[in-house]
Every structure is written in structure tokens, then in C-alpha cells.
N, C-alpha and C positions, 0 to 999 in steps of 0.2 A: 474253367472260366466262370466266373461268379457275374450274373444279371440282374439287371434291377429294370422289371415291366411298372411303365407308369400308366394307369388309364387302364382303358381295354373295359368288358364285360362282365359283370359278378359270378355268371354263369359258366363262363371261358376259364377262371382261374384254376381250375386242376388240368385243363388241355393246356393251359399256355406252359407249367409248370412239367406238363408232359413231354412234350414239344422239348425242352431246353432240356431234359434227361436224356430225350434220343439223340442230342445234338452234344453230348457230352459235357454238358453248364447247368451249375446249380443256379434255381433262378428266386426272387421276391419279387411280388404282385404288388403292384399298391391301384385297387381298383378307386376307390378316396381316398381322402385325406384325412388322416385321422388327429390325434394328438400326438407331438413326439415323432411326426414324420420324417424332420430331418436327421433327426440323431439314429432312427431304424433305417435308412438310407444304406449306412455302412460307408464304403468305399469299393464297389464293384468295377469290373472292371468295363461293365460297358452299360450304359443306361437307355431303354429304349421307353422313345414318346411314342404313346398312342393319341395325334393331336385332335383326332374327331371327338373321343369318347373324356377329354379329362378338363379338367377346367384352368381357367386361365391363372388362379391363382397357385396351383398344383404346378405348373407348366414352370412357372417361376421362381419357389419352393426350390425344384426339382434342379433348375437351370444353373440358381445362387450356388447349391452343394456342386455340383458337376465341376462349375468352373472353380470354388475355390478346393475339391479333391481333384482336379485333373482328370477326371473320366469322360471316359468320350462315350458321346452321343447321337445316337441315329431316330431321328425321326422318321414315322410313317403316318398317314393320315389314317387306314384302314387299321382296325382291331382283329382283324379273323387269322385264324391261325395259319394260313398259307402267304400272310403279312411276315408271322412272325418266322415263316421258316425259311420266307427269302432272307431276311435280315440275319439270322443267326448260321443260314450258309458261308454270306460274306465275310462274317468273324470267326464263326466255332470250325473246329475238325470236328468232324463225325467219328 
């Protein structure tokens, strides 16, 4: 299963990438926004908001691609990695 972390911690980005290898999902990080964000989105199959840590214009970005690729999306407020391993229990097999 291919993930796409929006938000989150600069710091976090090789644990949250760890996290989604133990949980059997290759993952990308987009801790900002950079140039070119839409088109490196891809079409994963599941996109997760970190909505404390990203900004409202990223949230939006992020929202446009989802719905016109059909990938579903779970928000979570929290960034910390025990966030990200409830959310990828309810999707991924281990």
C-alpha cells in the first residue's frame, strides 16, 4: 500500500517512513510545500493530514489532488508516531 504523510515534524520524517515499512506501506513525507507538490503527490492509495503541523494552504493543495485522484483520506490532528500507527493499523496488514 503506497502513503502519502502531509505535515508532520522535519525531525519525525525517517520514523514516520519507518513506521509505514513496519506496517508493510511504502510511504512520502511532504513535511512543506515545496515546488511541484502536486504532480510529486502521485496517486497513493491513502493520504494522511497532519492538521496541527501543515498549513492551510498545503491542506488544500493536498485536498484538490485527493478528490480529483479518488484517494481517500484520514485526518489526524496529532503528528507523533503512535498517530501515525493507529491510522495505518485501520488500513495496512502488518
Amino acid at each position: 500500500m503506497s502513503i502519502v504523510i502531509i505535515g508532520g515534524n522535519e525531525c519525525m520524517v525517517c520514523e514516520y517512513q519507518q513506521i509505514c515499512k513496519n506496517h508493510g506501506c511504502k510511504a512520502k513525507v511532504f513535511v512543506k510545500e515545496k515546488s511541484g507538490f502536486k504532480k510529486k503527490l502521485g496517486s497513493p492509495d491513502l493520504m494522511i493530514l497532519f492538521t496541527n503541523t501543515v498549513s492551510h494552504k498545503m491542506v488544500r493543495s493536498a485536498l484538490s489532488e485527493a478528490k480529483r485522484n479518488n484517494i481517500q483520506i484520514e485526518r489526524t490532528h496529532s503528528s507523533s508516531g503512535a498517530a501515525l500507527t493507529t491510522v495505518l493499523k485501520k488500513y495496512c496488514k502488518e
